[in-house]
C-alpha positions as CSV (number, residue, x, y, z in Angstrom):
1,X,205.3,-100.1,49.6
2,X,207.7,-97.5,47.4
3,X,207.7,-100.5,45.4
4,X,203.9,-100.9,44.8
5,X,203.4,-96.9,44.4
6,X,205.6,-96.6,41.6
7,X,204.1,-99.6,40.0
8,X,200.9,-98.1,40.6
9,X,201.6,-94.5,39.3
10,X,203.1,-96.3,36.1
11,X,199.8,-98.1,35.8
12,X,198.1,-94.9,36.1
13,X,200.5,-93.1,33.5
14,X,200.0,-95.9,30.8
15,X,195.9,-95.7,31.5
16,X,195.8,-91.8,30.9
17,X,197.5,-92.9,27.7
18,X,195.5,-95.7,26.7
19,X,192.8,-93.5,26.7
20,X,194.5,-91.1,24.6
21,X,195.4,-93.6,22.3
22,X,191.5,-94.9,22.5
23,X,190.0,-91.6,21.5
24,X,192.7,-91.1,18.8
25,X,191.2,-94.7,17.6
26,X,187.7,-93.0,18.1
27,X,188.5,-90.3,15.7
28,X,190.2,-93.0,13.2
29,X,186.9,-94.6,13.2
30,X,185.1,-92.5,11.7
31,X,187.5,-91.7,9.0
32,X,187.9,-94.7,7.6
33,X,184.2,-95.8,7.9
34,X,182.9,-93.3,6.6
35,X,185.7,-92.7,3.5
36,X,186.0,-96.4,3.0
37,X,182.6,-98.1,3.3
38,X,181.7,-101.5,4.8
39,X,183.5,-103.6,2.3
40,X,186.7,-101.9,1.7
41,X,186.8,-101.6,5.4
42,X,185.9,-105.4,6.3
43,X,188.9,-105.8,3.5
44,X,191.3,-103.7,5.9
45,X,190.2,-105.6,9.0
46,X,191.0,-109.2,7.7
47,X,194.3,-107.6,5.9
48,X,194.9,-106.6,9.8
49,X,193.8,-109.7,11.0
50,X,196.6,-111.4,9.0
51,X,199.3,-109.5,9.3
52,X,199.0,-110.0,13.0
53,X,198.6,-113.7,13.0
54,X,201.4,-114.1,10.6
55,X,203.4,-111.2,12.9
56,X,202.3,-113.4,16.4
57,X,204.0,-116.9,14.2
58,X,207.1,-115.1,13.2
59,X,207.9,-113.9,16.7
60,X,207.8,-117.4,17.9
61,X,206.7,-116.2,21.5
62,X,210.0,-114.0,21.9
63,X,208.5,-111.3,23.2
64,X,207.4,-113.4,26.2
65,X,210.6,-114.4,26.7
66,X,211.9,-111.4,26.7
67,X,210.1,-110.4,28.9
68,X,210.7,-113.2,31.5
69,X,214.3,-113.3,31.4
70,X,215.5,-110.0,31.2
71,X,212.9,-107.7,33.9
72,X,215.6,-108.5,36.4
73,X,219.0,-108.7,35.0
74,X,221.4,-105.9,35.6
75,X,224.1,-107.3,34.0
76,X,225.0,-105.4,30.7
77,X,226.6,-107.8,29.0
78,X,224.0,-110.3,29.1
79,X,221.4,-107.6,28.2
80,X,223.3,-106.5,25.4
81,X,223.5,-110.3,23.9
82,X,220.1,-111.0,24.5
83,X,218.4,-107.6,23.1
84,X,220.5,-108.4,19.2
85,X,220.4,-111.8,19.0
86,X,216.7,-111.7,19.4
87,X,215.9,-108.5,17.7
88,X,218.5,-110.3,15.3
89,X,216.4,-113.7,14.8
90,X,213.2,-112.1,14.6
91,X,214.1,-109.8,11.7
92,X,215.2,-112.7,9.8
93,X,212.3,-114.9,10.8
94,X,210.2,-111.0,10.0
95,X,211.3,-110.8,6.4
96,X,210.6,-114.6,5.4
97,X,207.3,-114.2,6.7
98,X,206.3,-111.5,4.9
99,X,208.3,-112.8,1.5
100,X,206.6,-115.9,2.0
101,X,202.5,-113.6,2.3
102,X,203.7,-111.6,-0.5
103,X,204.3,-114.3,-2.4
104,X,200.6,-116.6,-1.6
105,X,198.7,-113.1,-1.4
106,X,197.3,-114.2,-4.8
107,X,195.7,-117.4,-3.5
108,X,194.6,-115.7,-0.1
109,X,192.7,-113.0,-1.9
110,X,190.5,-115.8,-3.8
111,X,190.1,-118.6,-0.9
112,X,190.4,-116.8,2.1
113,X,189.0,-112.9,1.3
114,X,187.0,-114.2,-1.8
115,X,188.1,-111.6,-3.9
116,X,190.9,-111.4,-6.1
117,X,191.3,-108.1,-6.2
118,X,192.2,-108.1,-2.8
119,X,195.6,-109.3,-4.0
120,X,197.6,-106.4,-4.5
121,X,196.5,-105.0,-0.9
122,X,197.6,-107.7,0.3
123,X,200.6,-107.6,-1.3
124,X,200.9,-103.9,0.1
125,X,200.6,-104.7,3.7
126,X,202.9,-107.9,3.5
127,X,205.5,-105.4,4.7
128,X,204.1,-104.3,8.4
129,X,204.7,-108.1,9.0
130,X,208.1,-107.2,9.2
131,X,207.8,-104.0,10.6
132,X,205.4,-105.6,13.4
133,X,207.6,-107.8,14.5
134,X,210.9,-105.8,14.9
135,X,208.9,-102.9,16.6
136,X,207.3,-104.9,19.0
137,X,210.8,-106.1,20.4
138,X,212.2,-103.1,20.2
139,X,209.3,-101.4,22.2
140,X,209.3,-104.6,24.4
141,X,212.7,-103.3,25.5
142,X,211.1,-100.2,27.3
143,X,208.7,-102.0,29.6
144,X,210.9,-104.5,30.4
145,X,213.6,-102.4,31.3
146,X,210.6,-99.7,32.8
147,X,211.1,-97.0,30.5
148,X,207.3,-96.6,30.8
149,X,207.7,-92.6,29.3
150,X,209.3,-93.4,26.5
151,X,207.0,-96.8,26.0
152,X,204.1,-94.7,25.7
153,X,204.9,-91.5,24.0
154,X,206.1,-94.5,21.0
155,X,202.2,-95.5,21.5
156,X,200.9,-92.4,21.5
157,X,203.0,-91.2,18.5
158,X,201.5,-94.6,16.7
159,X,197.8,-93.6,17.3
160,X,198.2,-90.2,16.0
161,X,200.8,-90.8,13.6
162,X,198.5,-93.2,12.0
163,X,195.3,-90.3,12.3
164,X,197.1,-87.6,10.8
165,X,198.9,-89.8,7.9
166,X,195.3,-91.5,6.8
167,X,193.6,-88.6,7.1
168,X,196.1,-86.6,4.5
169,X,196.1,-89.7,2.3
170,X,192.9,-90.6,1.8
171,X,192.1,-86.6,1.0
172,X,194.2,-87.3,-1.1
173,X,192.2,-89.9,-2.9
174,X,194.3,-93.2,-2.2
175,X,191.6,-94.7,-0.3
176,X,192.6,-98.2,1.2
177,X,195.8,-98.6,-0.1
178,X,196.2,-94.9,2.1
179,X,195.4,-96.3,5.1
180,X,198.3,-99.5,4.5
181,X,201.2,-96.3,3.2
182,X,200.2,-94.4,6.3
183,X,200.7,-97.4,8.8
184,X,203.7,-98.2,6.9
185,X,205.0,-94.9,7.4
186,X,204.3,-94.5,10.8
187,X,205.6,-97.7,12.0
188,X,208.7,-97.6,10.1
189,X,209.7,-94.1,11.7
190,X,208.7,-95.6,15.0
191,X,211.0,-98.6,14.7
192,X,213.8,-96.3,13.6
193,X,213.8,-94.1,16.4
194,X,213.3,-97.1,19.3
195,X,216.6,-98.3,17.8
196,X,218.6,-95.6,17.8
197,X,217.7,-95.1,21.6
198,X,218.3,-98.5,22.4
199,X,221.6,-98.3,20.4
200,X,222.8,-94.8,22.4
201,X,221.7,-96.8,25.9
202,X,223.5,-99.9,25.4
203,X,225.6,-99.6,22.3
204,X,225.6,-101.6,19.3
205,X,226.4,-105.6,19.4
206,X,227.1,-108.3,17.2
207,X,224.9,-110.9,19.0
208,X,226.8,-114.7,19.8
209,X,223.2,-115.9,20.1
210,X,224.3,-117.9,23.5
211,X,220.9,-117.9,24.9
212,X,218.9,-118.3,22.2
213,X,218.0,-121.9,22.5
214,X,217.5,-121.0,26.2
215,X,214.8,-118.4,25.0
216,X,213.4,-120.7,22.6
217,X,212.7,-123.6,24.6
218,X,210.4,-120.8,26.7
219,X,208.8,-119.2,24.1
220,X,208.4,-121.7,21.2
221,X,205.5,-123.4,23.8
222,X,203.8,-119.8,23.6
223,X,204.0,-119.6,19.7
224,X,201.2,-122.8,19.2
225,X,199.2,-120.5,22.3
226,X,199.7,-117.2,20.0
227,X,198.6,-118.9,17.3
228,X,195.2,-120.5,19.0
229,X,194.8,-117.1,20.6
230,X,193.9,-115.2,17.3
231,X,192.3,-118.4,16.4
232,X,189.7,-117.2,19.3
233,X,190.3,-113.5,18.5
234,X,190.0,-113.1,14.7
235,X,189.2,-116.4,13.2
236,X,185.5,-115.4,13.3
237,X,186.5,-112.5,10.4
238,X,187.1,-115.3,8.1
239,X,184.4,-117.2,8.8
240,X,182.1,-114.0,8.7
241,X,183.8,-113.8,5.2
242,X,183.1,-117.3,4.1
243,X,179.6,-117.5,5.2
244,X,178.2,-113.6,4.4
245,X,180.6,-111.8,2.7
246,X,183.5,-108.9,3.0
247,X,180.6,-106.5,3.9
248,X,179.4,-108.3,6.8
249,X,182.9,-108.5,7.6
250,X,183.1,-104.5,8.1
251,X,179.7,-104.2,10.3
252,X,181.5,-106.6,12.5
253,X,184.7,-105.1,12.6
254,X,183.8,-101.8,13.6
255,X,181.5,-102.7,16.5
256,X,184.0,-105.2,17.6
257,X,186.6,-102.1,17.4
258,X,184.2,-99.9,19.6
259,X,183.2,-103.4,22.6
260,X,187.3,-104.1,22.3
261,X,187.9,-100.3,23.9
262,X,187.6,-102.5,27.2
263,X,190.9,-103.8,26.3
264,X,193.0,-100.4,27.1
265,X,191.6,-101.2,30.9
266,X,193.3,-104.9,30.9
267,X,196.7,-103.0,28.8
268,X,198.3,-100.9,31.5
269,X,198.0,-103.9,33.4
270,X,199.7,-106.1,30.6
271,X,202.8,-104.2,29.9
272,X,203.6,-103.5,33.5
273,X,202.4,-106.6,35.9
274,X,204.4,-109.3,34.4
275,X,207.7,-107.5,34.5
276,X,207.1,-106.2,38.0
277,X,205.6,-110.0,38.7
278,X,208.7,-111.5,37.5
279,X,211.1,-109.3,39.5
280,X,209.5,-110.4,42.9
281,X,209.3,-113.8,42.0
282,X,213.1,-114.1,41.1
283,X,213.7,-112.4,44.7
284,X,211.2,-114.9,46.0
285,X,208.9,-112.1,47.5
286,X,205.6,-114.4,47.1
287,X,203.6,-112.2,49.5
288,X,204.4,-109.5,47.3
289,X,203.4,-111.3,44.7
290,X,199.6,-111.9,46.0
291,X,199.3,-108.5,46.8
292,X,200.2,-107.3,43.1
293,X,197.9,-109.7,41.9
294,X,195.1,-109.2,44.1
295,X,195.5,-105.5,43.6
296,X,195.6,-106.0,40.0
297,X,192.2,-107.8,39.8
298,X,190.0,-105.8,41.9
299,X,191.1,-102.5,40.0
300,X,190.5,-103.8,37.1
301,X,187.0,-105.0,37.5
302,X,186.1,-101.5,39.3
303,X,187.0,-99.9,36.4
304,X,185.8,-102.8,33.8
305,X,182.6,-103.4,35.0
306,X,181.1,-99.8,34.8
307,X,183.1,-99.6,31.8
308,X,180.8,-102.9,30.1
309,X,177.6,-101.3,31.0
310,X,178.5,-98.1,30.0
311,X,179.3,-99.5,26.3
312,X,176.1,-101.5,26.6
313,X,173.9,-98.6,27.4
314,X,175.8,-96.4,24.4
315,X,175.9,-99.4,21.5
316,X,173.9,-97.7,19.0
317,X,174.8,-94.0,20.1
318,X,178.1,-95.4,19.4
319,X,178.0,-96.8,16.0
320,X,175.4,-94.1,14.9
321,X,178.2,-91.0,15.6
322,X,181.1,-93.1,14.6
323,X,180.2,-94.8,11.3
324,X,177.5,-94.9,8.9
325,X,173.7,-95.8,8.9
326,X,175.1,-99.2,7.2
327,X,177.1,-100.3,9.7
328,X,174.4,-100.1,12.3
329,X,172.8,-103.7,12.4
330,X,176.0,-104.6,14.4
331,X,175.2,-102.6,17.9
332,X,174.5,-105.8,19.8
333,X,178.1,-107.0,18.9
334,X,179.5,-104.2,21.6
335,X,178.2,-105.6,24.5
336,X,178.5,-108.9,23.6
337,X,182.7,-108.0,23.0
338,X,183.1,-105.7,26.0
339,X,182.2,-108.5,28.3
340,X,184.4,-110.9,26.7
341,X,187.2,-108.0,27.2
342,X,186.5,-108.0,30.5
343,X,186.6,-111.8,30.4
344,X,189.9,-111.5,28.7
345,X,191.6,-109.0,31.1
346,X,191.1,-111.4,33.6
347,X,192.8,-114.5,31.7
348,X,195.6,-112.1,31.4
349,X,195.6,-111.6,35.2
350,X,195.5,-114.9,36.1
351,X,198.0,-116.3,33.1
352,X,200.9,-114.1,34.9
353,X,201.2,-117.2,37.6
354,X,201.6,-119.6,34.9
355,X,204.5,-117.5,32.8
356,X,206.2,-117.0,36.9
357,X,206.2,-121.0,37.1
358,X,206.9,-121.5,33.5
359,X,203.8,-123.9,32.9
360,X,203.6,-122.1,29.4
361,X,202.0,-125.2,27.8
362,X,199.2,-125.4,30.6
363,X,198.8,-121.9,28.6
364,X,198.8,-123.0,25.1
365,X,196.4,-126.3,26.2
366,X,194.0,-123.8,27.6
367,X,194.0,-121.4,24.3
368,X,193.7,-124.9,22.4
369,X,190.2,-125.6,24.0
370,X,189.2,-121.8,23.4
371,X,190.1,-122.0,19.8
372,X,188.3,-125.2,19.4
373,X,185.0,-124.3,20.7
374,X,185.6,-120.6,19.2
375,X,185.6,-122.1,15.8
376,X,183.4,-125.1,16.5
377,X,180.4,-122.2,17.3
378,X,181.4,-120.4,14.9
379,X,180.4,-123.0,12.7
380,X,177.2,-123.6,14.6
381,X,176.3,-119.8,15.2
382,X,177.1,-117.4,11.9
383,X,175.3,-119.2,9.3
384,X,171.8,-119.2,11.8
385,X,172.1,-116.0,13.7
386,X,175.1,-114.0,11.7
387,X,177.4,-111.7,13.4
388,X,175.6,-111.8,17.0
389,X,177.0,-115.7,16.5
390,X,180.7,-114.7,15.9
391,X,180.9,-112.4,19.0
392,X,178.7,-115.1,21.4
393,X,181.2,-117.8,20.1
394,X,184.0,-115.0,21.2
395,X,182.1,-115.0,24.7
396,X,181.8,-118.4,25.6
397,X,185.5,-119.0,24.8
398,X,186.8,-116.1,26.9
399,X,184.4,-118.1,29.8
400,X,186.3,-121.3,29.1
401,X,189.7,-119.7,29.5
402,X,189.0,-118.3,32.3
403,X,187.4,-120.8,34.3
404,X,190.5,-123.5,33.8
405,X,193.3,-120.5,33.8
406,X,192.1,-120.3,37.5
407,X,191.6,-123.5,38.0
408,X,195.1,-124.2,37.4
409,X,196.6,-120.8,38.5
410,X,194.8,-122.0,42.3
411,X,197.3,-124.6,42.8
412,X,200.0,-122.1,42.8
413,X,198.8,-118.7,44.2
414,X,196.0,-118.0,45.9
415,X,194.9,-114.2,46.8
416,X,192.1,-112.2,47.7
417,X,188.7,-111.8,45.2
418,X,187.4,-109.0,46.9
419,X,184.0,-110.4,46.1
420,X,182.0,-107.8,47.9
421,X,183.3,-105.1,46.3
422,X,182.9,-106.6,43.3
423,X,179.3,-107.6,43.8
424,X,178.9,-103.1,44.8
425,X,180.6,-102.5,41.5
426,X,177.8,-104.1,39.7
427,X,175.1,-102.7,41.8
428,X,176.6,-99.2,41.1
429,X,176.9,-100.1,37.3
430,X,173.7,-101.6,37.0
431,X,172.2,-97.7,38.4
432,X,174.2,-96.0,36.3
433,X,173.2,-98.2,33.1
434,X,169.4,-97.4,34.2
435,X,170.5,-93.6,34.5
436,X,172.0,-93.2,30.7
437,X,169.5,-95.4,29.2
438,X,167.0,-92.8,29.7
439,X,168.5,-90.2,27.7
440,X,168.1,-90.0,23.8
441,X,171.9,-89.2,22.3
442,X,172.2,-88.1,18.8
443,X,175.7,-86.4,18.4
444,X,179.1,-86.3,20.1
445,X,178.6,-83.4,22.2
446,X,175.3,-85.5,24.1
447,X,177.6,-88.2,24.3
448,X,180.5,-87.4,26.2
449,X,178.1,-85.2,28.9
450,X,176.0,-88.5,28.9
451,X,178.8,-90.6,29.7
452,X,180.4,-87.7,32.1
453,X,177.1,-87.9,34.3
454,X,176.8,-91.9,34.3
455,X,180.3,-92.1,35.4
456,X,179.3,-89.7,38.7
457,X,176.1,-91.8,39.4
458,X,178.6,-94.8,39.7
459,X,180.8,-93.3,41.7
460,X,178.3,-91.6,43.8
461,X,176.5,-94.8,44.4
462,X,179.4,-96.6,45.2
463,X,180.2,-94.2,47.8
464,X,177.2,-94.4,49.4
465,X,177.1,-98.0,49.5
466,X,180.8,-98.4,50.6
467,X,182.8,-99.6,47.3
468,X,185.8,-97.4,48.2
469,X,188.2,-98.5,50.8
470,X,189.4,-96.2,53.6
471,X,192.8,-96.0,51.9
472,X,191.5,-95.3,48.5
473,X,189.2,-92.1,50.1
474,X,192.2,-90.7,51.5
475,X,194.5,-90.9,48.6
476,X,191.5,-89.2,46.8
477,X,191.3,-86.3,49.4
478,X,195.1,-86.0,49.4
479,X,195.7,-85.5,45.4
480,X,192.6,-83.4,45.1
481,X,193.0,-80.9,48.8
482,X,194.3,-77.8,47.2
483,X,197.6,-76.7,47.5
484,X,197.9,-73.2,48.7
């Protein structure tokens, strides 16, 4: 129970920083948007876009592997090894990849950005393929070893590192190639830091690379999964390119930036469950296991599924504060993308009782399908009914994962749904969606007391109609009786 409280408080601790992090990605919004444009900043998207498929191939599935090996061992030693000689292979494996991008920017920019000008941006933000792959093992190395303070300061820091640098620099005039020196800058001082603390915890090592192949033979199965994952993700930015332009590109982007806030629900989860996971499993505490999972899922959806309506009902409001009058035609991407978030957390739920049984290419068959069909509707979709296509293309492939990750994840582990509750959670969304709907919201201001009121009509109805356990009500009353 000491066990499960701690995990939960850490859950709670990461969430009050996700949304941090969100709003500081609210106010960054705006900024660029409105500084930028919609093509320079559909040409920032699919530079981001591919840096972080090249950054998911470098890492080979490391990070995973990381993570499943080391969340329980105590031994120094064998930390120590396993920390360098991946941080080790990955900054090698880093610097070719983004040598080998610098290098075939010239005929990216023509065939897959159709501009050539695009080149020497592209050239700029070869580098945060390097940087992007070192930091994310380094900061891997906090939640696996449960440094979850120190993990998300380094996030926060990122957020509004990133704000305050792009904001000085494109006063300044530098415009898009601003935005790639103040990500640069940020994540470099980031990486730097996370070393030297991981250095002054566990001292510096020449790694022997003993368990690489070990590692390897985990996580190269993941890196084909990696890959079909931003297939499903972020492909539909290139065809959105190919079909209507760089422009088009930018609508998308930003209201798929906005529906995607669903994902800091489903990231406290992420960072946390699997190590936790992983530790019970190795002690063989199965039971313990369930309950985590179960857990897991139901919070989530009490918290996602208000969360879906409530960017349904604000789409426009949304887009219309955030950006410009020409990004606006892309409102009905939101809800369409917070679904699929939704969608997605739960694949990442459910994916944890493949990685505990290591049936990672059950994974990677399962992304293979979603990819597939992503790109097949993509096809089918974009050139008849534009950008709604991409993001109902991203829906339906989210619905495939999930229905065969639990198809397959049932013949291991089976929990509890909670489907009542869930069914109240949608009753109680549904009232508050009807609630906010009725109010016209033209600034920030009307938006936040907007959203402040829908959230108390959900949680007032689901009170009333018995969404709350027993035990939830009187952890409420306990935190909030006043201490005298």
């Amino acid at each position: 129970m000491v066990s499960y409280q701690k995990f939960a408080r850490d859950v709670g601790f990461i969430g009050t920083v996700q949304v941090l992090t969100s709003l500081g990605t609210f106010f960054l919004l705006p900024i660029i948007t409105k500084t930028l444009g919609t093509y320079d900043y559909g040409l920032w998207a699919q530079i981001n876009i591919t840096v972080s498929l090249v950054s998911s191939l470098a890492l080979m599935g490391l990070s995973m592997g990381f993570v499943r090996f080391l969340s329980s061992e105590t031994e120094k030693k064998i930390i120590k090894e396993a920390v360098y000689s991946i941080l080790f292979f990955v900054t090698i494996s880093g610097f070719v990849a983004s040598l080998l991008l610098y290098i075939f920017a010239e005929p990216l920019a023509n065939f897959g950005f159709k501009d050539p000008e695009a080149t020497y941006f592209i050239q700029a933000g070869s580098a945060l393929i390097l940087l992007s792959v070192i930091e994310s093992i380094s900061l891997f190395y906090f939640r696996v070893f449960r440094q979850i303070k120190k993990f998300s300061y380094f996030t926060l820091f990122e957020t509004f590192g990133k704000l305050f640098f792009i904001l000085i620099l494109l006063e300044m005039g530098y415009g898009l190639l601003g935005v790639i020196l103040a990500t640069l800058i940020v994540q470099s001082f980031i990486l730097l830091i996370s070393l030297v603390i991981i250095v002054s915890q566990i001292g510096f090592f020449i790694p022997r690379f003993t368990h690489i192949k070990e590692y390897l033979q985990f996580s190269l199965p993941l890196t084909p999964s990696a890959l079909v994952r931003w297939v499903t993700e972020s492909s539909d930015r290139y065809l959105i390119t190919y079909f209507l332009g760089l422009g088009s590109v930018g609508v998308y982007s930003a209201a798929y930036s906005i529906g995607n806030l669903i994902q800091l629900f489903a990231s406290p989860l992420q960072l946390i469950l699997l190590p936790e996971l992983s530790k019970l499993f190795d002690e063989n505490k199965i039971d313990q296991v369930r309950i985590y999972l179960s857990h897991s899922l139901r919070y989530f959806l009490l918290v996602t599924i208000p969360a879906v309506f409530g960017l349904s009902a604000f789409a426009k409001p949304l887009l219309g504060i955030f950006t410009t009058q020409d990004f606006l035609s892309g409102w009905l991407v939101i809800p369409i993308i917070a679904l699929s978030g939704l969608l997605a957390g739960i694949f990442q739920i459910f994916v944890n009782i493949m990685f505990l049984v290591k049936e990672t290419k059950s994974a990677t068959y399962i992304n293979i399908i979603a990819a597939i069909s992503n790109v097949l509707l993509n096809f089918l979709l974009i050139p008849s009914i534009g950008i709604i296509g991409a993001a109902l293309s991203t829906l339906i492939s989210y619905f495939l994962m999930i229905v065969l990750c639990i198809y397959i994840s049932m013949k291991h582990f089976m929990f509890d749904y909670y489907y009542y509750d869930i069914a109240k959670s949608i009753f109680s969304s549904f009232a508050m969606y009807l609630f906010v709907s009725c109010f016209v919201i033209s600034n920030i201001y009307e938006l936040f007391g907007v959203a402040a009121m829908g959230a108390f009509v959900y949680i007032f109805v689901m009170f009333i109609i018995g969404g709350f356990s027993k035990c939830e009500l009187s952890a409420v009353k306990r935190y909030t009786r006043p201490r005298l």
